[in-house]
DRENPA-10997 format. One record per residue: z, y, x of N, C-alpha, C in turn; residue in one letter. Coordinates in steps of 0.05 Angstrom, whole numbers, padded with zeros to 5 digits, always signed. Layout:
ZYXZYXZYXa...
END
This chain:
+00174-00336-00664+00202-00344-00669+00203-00374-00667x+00219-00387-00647+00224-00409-00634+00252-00426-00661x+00242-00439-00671+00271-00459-00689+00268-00487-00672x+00256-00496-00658+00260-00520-00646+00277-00523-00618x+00283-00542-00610+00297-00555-00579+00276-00559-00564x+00283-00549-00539+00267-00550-00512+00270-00581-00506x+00255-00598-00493+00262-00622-00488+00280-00632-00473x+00288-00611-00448+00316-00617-00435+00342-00620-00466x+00333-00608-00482+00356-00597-00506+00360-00615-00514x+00334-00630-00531+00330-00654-00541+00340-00679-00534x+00339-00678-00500+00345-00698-00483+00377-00711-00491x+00392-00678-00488+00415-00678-00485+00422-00688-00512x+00407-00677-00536+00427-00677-00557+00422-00722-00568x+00397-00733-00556+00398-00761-00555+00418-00774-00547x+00430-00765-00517+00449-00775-00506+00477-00777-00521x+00482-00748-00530+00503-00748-00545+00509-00761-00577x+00470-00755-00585+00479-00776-00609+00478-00812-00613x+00461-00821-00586+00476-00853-00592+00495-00850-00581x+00516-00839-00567+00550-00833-00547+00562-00833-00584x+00560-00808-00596+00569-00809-00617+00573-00835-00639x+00546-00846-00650+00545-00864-00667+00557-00885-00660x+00546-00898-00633+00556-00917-00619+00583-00926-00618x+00600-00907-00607+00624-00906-00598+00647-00890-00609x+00639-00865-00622+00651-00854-00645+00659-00858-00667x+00641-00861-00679+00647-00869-00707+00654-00893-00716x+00648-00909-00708+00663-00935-00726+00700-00937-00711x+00707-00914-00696+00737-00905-00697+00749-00880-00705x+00731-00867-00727+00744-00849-00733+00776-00848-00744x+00770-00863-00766+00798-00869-00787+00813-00880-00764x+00811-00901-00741+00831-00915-00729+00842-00888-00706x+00825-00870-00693+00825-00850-00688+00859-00834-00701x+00856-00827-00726+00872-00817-00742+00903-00832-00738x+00897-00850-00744+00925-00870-00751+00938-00880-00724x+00926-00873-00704+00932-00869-00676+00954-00845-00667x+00936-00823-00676+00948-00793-00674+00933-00792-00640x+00914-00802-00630+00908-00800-00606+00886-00801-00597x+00873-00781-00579+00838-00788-00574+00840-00800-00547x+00828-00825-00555+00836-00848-00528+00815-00836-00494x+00836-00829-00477+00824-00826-00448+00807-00836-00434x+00792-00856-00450+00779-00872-00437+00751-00858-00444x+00752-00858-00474+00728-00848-00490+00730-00816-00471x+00749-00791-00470+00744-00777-00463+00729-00779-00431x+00734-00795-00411+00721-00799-00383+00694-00806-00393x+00691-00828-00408+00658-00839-00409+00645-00815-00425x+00647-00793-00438+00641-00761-00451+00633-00748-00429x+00652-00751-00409+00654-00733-00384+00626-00737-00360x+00631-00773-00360+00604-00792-00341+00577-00783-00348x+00575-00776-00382+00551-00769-00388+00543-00741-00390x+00563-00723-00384+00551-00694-00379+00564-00685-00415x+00581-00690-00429+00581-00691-00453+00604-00669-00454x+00618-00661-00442+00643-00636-00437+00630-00614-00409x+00636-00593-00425+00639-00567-00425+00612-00558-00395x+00585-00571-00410+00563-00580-00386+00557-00555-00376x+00578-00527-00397+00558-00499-00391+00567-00491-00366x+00593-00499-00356+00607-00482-00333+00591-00492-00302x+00597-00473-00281+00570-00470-00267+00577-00496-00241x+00550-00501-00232+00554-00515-00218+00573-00514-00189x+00573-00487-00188+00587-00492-00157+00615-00507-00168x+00630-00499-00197+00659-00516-00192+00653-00546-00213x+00627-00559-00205+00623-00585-00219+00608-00586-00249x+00606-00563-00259+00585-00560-00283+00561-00571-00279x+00543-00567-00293+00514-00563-00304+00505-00537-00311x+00516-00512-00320+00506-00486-00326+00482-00493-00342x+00487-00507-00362+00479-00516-00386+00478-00481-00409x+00457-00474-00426+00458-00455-00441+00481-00465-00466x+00482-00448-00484+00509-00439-00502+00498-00457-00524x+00470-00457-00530+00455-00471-00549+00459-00496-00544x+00455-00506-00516+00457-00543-00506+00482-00541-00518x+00505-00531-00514+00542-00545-00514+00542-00539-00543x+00529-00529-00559+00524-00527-00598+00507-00556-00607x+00489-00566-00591+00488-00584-00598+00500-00604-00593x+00509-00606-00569+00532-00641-00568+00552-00626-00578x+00563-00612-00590+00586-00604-00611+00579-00613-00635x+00554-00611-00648+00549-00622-00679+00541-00645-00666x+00522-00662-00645+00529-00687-00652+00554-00710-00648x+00568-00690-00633+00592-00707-00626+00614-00698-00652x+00616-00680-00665+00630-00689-00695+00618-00705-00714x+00588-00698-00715+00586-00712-00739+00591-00734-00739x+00604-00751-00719+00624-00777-00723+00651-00778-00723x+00664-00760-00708+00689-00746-00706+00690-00717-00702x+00707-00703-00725+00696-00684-00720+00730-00666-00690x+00746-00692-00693+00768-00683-00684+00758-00689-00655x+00741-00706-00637+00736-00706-00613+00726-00679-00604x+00713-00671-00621+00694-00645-00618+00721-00626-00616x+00735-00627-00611+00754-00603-00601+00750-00606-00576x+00755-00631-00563+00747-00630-00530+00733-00616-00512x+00709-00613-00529+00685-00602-00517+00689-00567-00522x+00695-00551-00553+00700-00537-00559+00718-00518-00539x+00743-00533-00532+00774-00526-00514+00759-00528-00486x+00745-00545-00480+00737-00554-00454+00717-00536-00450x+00697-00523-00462+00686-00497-00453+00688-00474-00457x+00707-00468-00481+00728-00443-00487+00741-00434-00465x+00757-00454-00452+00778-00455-00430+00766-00450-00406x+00748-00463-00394+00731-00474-00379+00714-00444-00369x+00705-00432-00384+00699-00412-00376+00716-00390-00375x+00727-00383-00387+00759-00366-00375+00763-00366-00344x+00769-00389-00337+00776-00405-00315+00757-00401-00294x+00729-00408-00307+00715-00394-00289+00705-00378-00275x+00709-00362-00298+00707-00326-00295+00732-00307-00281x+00748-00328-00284+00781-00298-00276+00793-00319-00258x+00793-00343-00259+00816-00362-00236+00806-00345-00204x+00819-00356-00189+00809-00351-00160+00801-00387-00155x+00777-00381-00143+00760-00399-00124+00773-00430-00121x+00790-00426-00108+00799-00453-00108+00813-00465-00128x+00828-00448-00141+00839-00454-00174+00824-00476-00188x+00799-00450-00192+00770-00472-00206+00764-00487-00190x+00762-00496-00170+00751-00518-00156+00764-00540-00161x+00796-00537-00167+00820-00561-00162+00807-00569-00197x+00808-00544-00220+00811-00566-00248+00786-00567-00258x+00765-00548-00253+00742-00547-00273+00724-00578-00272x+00725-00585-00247+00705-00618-00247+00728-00630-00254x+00751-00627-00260+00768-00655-00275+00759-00655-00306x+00763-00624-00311+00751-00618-00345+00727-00632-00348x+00706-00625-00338+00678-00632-00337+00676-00661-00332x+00693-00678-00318+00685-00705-00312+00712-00721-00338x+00723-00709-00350+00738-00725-00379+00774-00736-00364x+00777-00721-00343+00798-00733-00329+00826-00707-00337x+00825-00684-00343+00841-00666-00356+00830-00658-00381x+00848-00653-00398+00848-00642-00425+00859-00618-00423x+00845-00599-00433+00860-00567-00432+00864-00555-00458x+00891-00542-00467+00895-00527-00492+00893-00502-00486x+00885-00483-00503+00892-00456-00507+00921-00442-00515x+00936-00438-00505+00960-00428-00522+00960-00401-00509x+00956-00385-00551+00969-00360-00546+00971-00365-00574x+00974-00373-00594+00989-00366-00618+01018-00367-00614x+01032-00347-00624+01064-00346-00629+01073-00357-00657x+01102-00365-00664+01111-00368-00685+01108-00341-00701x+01109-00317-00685+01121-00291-00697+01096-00289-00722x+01066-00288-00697+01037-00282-00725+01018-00289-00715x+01002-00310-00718+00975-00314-00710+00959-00305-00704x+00954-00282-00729+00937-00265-00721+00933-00248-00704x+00963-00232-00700+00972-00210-00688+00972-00220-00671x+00948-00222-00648+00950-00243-00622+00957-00216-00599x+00955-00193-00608+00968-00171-00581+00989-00160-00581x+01007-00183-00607+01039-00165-00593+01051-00190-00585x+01047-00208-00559+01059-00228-00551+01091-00224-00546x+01105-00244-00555+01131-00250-00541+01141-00255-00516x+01121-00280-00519+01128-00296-00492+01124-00277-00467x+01138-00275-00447+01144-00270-00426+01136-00281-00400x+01131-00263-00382+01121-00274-00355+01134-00252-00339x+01154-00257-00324+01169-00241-00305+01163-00244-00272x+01158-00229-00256+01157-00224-00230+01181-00243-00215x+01175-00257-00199+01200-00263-00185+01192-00266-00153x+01192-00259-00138+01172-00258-00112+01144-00268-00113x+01139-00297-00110+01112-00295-00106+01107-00315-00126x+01128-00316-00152+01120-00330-00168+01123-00316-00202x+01118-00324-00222+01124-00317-00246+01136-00332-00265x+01153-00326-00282+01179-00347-00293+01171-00338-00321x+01163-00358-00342+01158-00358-00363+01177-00371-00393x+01179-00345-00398+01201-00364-00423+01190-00351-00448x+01197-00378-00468+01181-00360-00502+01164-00396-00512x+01159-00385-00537+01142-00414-00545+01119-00405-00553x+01096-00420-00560+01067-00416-00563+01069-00443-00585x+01052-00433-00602+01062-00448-00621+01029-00452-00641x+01018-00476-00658+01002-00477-00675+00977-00489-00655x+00990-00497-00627+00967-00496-00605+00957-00528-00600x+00930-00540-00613+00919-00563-00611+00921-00569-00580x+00928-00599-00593+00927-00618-00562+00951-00622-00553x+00970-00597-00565+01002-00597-00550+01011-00619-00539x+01006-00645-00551+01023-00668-00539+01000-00677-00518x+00975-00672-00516+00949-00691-00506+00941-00671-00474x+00952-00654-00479+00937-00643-00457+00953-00644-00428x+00932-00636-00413+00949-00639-00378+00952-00608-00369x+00941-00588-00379+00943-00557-00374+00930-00538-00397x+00945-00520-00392+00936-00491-00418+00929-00467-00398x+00914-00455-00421+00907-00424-00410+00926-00416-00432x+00949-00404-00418+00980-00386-00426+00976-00356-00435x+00975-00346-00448+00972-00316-00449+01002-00309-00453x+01016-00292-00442+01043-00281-00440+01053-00252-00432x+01062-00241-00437+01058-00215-00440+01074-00196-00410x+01052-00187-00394+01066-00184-00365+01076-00154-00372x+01067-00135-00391+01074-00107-00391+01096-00096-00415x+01111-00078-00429+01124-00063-00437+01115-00077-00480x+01127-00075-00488+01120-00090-00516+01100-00062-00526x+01110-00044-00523+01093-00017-00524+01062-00015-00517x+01054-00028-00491+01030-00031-00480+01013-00056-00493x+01027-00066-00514+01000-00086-00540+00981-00094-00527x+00964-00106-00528+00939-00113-00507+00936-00098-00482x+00938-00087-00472+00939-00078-00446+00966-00094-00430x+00985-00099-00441+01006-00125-00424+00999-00139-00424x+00978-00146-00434+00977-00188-00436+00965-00203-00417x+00975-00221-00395+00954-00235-00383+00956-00261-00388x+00945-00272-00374+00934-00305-00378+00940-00314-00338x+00956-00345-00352+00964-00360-00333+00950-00393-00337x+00944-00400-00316+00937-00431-00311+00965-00445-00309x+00962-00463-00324+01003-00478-00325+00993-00505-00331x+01002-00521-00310+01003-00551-00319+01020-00560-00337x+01024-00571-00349+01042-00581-00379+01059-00604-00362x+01057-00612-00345+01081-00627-00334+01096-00606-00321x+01090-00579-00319+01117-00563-00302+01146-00565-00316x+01164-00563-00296+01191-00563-00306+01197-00544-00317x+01211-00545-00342+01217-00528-00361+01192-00528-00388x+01180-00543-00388+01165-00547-00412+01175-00565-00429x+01173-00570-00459+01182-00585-00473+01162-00577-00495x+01156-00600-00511+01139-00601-00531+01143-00622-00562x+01123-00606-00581+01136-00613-00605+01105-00618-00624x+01110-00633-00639+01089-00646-00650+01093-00646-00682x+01080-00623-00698+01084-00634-00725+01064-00649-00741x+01074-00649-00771+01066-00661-00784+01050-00648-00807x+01027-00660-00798+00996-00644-00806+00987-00656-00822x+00978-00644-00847+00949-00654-00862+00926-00669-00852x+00914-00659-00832+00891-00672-00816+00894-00677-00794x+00871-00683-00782+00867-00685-00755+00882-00694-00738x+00902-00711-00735+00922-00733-00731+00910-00726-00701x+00891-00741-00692+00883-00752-00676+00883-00730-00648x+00879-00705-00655+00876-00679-00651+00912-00673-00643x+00918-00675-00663+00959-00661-00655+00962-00639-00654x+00978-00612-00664+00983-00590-00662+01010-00588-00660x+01023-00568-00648+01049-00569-00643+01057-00548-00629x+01075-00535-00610+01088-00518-00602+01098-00518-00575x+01084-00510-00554+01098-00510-00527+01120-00501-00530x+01145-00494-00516+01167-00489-00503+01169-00482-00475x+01176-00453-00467+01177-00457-00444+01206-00436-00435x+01216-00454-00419+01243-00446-00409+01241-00448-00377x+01243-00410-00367+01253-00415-00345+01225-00434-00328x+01200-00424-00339+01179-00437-00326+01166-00426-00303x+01171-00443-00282+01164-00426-00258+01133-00432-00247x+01109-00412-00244+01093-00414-00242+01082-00401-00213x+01069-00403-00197+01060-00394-00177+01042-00366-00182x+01037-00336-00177+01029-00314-00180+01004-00316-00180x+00989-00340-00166+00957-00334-00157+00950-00363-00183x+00973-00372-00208+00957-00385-00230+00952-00357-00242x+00955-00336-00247+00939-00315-00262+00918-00323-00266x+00900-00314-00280+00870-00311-00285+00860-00284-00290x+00852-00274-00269+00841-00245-00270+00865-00229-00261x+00859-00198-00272+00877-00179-00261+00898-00180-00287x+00924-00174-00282+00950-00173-00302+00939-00147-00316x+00947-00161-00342+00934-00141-00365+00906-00142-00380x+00896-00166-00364+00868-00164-00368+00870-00191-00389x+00887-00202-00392+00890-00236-00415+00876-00231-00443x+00886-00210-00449+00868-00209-00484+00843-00207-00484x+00834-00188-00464+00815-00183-00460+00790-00199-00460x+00799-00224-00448+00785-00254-00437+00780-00275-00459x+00804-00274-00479+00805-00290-00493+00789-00274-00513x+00792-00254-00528+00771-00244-00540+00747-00251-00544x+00730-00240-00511+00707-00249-00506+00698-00273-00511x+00724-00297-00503+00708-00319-00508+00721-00335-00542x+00731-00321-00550+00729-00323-00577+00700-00324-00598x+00679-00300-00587+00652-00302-00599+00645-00330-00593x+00643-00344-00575+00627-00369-00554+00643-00392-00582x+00670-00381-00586+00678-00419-00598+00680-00412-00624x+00682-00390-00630+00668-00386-00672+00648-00398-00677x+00620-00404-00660+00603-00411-00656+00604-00432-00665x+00621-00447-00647+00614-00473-00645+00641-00488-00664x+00654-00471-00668+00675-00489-00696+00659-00483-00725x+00635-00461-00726+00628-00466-00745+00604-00486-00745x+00588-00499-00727+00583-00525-00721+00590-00550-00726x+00624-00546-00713+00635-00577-00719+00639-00570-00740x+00645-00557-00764+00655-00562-00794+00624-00577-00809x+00602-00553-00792+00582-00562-00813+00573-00588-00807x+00579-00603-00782+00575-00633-00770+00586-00649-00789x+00610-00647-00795+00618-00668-00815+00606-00662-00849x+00611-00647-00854+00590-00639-00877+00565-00659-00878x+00547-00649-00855+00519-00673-00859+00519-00690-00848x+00546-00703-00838+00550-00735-00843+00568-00745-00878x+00573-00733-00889+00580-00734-00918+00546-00729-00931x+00535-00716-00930+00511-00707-00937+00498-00740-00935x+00499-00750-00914+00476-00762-00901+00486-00796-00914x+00510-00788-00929+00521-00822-00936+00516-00812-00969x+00517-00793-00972+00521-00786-01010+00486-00790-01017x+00468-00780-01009+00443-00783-01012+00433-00809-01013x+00438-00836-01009+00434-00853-01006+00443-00870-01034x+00473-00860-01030+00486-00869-01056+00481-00868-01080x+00471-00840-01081+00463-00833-01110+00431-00842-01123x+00420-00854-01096+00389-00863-01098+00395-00893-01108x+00419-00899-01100+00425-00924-01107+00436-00939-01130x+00463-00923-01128+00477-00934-01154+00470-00918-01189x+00471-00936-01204+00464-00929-01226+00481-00916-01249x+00475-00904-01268+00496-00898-01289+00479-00904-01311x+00486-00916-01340+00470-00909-01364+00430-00923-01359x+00431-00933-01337+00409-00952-01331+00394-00933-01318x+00399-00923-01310+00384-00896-01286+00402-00889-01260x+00382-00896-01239+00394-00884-01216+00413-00854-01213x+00429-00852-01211+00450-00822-01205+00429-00804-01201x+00415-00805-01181+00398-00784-01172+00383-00772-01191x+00377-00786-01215+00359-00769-01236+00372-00755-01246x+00395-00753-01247+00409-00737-01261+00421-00710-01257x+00406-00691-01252+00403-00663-01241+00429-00648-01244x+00452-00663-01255+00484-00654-01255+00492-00659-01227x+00479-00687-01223+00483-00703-01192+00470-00688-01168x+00438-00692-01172+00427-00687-01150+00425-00656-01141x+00427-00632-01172+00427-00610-01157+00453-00598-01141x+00478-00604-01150+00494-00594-01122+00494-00611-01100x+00480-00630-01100+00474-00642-01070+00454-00623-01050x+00439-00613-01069+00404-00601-01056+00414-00569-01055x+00435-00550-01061+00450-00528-01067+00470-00533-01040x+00478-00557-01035+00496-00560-01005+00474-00562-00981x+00458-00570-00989+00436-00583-00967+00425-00541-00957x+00423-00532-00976+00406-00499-00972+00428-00485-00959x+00461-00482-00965+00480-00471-00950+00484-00481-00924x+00480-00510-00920+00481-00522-00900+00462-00514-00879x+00439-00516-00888+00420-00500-00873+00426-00472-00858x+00432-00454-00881+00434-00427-00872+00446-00425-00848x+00476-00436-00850+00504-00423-00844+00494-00437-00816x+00478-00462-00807+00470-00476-00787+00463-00463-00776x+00436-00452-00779+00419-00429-00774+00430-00407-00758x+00451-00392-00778+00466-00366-00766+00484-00379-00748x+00495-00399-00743+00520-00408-00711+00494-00413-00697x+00473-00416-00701+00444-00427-00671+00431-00395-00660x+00435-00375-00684+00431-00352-00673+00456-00341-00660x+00474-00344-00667+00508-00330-00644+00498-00339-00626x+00486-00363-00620+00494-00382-00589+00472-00375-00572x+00442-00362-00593+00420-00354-00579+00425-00322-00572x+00443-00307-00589+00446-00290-00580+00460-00291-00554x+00477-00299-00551+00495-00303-00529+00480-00306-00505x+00472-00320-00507+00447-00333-00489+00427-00321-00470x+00417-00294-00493+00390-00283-00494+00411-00239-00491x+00438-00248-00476+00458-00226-00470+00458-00213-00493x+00452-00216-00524+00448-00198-00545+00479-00196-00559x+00490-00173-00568+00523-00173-00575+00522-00192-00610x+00538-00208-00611+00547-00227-00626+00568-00233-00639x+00588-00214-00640+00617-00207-00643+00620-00215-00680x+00597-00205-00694+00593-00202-00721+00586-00231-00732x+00565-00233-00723+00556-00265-00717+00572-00292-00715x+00580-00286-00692+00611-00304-00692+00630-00302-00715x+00636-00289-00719+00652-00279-00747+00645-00287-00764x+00619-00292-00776+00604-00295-00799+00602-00326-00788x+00595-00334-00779+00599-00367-00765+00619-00379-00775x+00649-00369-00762+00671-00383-00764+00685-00380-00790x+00669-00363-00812+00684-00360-00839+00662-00376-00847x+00638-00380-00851+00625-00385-00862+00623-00419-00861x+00617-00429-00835+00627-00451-00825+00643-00481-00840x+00667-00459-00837+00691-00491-00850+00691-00486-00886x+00678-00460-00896+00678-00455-00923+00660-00475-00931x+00631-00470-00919+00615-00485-00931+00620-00517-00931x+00626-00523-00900+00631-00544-00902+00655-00567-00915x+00664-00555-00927+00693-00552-00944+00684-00559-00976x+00664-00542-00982+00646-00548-01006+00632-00569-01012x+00617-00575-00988+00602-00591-00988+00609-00621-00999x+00631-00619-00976+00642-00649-00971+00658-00662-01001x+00681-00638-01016+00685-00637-01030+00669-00649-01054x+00645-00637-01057+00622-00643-01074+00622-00675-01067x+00615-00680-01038+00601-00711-01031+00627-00727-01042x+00651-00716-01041+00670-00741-01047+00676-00752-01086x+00672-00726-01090+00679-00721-01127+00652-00736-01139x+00628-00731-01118+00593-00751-01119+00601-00781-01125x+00626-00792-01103+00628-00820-01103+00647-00827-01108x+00662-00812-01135+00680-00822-01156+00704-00831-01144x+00714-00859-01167+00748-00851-01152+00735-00868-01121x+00723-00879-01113+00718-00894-01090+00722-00860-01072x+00712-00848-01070+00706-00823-01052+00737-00816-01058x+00752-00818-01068+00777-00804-01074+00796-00825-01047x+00792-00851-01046+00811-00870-01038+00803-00859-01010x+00817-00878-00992+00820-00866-00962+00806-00894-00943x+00786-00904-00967+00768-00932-00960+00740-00909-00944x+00738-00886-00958+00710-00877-00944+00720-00847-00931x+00705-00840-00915+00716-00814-00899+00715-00789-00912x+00709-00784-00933+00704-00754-00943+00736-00739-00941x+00754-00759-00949+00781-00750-00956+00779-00734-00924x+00778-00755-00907+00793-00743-00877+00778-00728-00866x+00747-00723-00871+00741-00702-00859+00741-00675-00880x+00752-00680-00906+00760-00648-00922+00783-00643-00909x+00807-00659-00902+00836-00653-00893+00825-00642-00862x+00816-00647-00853+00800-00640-00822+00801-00613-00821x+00775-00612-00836+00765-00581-00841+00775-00563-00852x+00802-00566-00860+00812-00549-00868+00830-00537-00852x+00845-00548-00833+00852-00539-00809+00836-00509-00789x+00807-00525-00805+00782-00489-00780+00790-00477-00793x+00796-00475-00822+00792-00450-00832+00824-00434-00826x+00835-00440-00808+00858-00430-00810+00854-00420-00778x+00853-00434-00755+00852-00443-00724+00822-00417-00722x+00833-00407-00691+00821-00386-00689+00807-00363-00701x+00822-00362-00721+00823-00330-00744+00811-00339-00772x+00826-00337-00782+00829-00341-00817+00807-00324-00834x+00793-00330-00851+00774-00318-00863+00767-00285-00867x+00797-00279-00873+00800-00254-00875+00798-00237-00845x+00805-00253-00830+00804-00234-00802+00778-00233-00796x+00757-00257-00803+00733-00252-00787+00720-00226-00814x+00724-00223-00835+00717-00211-00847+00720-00182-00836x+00741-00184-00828+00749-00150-00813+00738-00143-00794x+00734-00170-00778+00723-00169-00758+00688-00156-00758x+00679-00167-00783+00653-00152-00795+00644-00129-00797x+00663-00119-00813+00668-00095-00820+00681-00079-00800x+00685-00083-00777+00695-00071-00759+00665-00059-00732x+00655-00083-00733+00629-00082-00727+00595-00065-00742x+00609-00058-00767+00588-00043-00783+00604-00018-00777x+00622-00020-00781+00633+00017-00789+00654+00024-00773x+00664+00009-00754+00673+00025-00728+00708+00009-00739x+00733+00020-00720+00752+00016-00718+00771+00026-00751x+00757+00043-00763+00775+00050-00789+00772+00033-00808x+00747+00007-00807+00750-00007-00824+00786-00031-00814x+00801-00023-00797+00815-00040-00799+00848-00028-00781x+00844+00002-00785+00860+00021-00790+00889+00020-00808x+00911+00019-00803+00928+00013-00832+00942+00032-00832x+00954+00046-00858+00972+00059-00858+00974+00089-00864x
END
């Protein structure tokens, strides 16, 4: 049983962590108060192989394993953990795209994704239910050789930042629930889009908000795959980014980890270093063992994945496990460094307000729970009625 990085792995994850420390982090907070992840930083991400390296080379990838894009995901949060959506969206999307676009589709966006020059969102959340991602509203109507999209998508990161979405919209009968749904390639400058930006707790820098689409006319061959087949897609690659959002939560975690340990070796209370004081140092060394674990189990989803082994549970257990722990953790590291950790002089505040966002963004605790239990004991664990 293999726990270490191959040295191509290693290679990669160097690159990404002086890219990270370097150039990351000392703009996180400015990052925030921006509301914007500057384009520049995303191209030089792109120059270094640092977005979405897994998608294959014929449309400009690297066909990089699931494990490589897990690690420049934790090292590229643990300075921001809001850039790390980039990468996350950028090979979420990215392979979708790869898998269902037609040929030249991927040819025209996947090396813009890959080289930091397009930003791609996911939208299929509705206002109606998050969760309930197979009874879509939104609409996609036939009109000769094109399709006209009206309805809003809503809760969808990047809304104001991005240059195109993978659309899921519902091509069949409200009756046919997942079996209507497909997925469209839509540039966000098409006519008839309009967009809306609220006002969030975290992740500023990131943006969430609500497409609009009126009367959106799309060409028949942006489909992705066969009509009907949209849920289907996104599903699948749902296991791939539970993965890796329970990654970026635990990234910022052991950068709180990695500033609180220091502190408490340092500063004193009562004429004794903090650290002796086993009120202090044991929930530090209690975060350090969950941290571990929960690490552990997102490096097995991604090896499963990897190694073709089914991961559905895994992922699940990832993406709840993930922003909880890391939610705790940080928590702990800030309440560690008194009212100073409270003020908005050190980062704990903005990466707890961060992380609290995963635990909501691609299925809420309770769903991956079902999702569990759905995987141990079949479809009645989630049966209603």
């Amino acid at each position: 049983m293999e726990f270490g990085f191959t040295e191509e792995q290693q290679a990669i994850r160097d690159t990404a962590r002086r890219f990270a420390r370097e150039k990351l982090a000392p703009g996180y907070r400015a990052r925030e108060e921006s509301g914007v992840i500057d384009r520049a930083l995303v191209r030089e991400m792109g120059s270094l192989g640092l977005i979405a390296g897994d998608l294959p080379a014929e449309f400009g990838g690297f066909g990089l394993d699931s494990t490589s894009i897990g690690i420049v995901v934790e090292e590229i949060c643990h300075a921001d953990l809001n850039v790390g959506y980039v990468q996350v969206l950028g090979s979420l999307n990215g392979r979708i795209i790869a898998a269902h676009a037609r040929p030249a589709l991927a040819r025209e966006w996947i090396p813009r994704i890959v080289a930091g020059e397009a930003l791609v969102a996911l939208a299929l959340t509705e206002p109606r239910g998050g969760s309930d991602a197979a009874h879509l509203h939104l609409r996609a109507e036939r009109d000769g050789g094109s399709c006209v999209l009206n309805g809003e998508k809503t809760s969808i990161s990047l809304s104001d930042q991005a240059d195109l979405a993978v659309v899921f919209a519902r091509t069949g009968a409200p009756e046919d629930g997942a079996r209507g749904v497909s997925a469209f390639l839509v540039p966000l400058d098409a006519p008839g889009i309009s967009r809306t930006r609220f006002d969030d707790l975290g992740s500023e820098a990131v943006g969430r908000g609500s497409l609009h689409f009126d009367n959106v006319r799309v060409p028949a061959e942006m489909m992705l795959g066969d009509e009907g087949g949209g849920f289907r897609q996104v599903m699948n690659g749902f296991d791939y980014s539970r993965a890796l959002i329970g990654l970026q939560c635990l990234a910022a975690a052991r950068a709180s980890l990695d500033e609180t340990w220091p502190h408490v070796a340092e500063r004193e209370a009562f004429g004794r270093p903090l650290a002796q004081y086993q009120g202090v140092s044991f929930p530090l060394a209690e975060g350090e063992a969950h941290y571990k674990a929960v690490r552990l189990l997102c490096y097995e989803t991604l090896w499963r994945r990897d190694t073709g082994q089914p991961h559905t549970s895994e992922a699940a257990m990832a993406k709840w496990l993930g922003p909880k722990t890391a939610l705790e953790i940080i928590h702990q590291c800030l309440l560690t460094h008194g009212h100073a950790g409270y003020s908005r002089d050190l980062p704990h505040q903005q990466r707890l307000r961060d992380v609290i966002g995963l635990e909501i963004g691609d299925g809420t605790a309770q769903i991956m729970k079902l999702i569990v239990a759905r995987e141990k004991i079949g479809r009645i664990a989630v049966q209603y009625g």
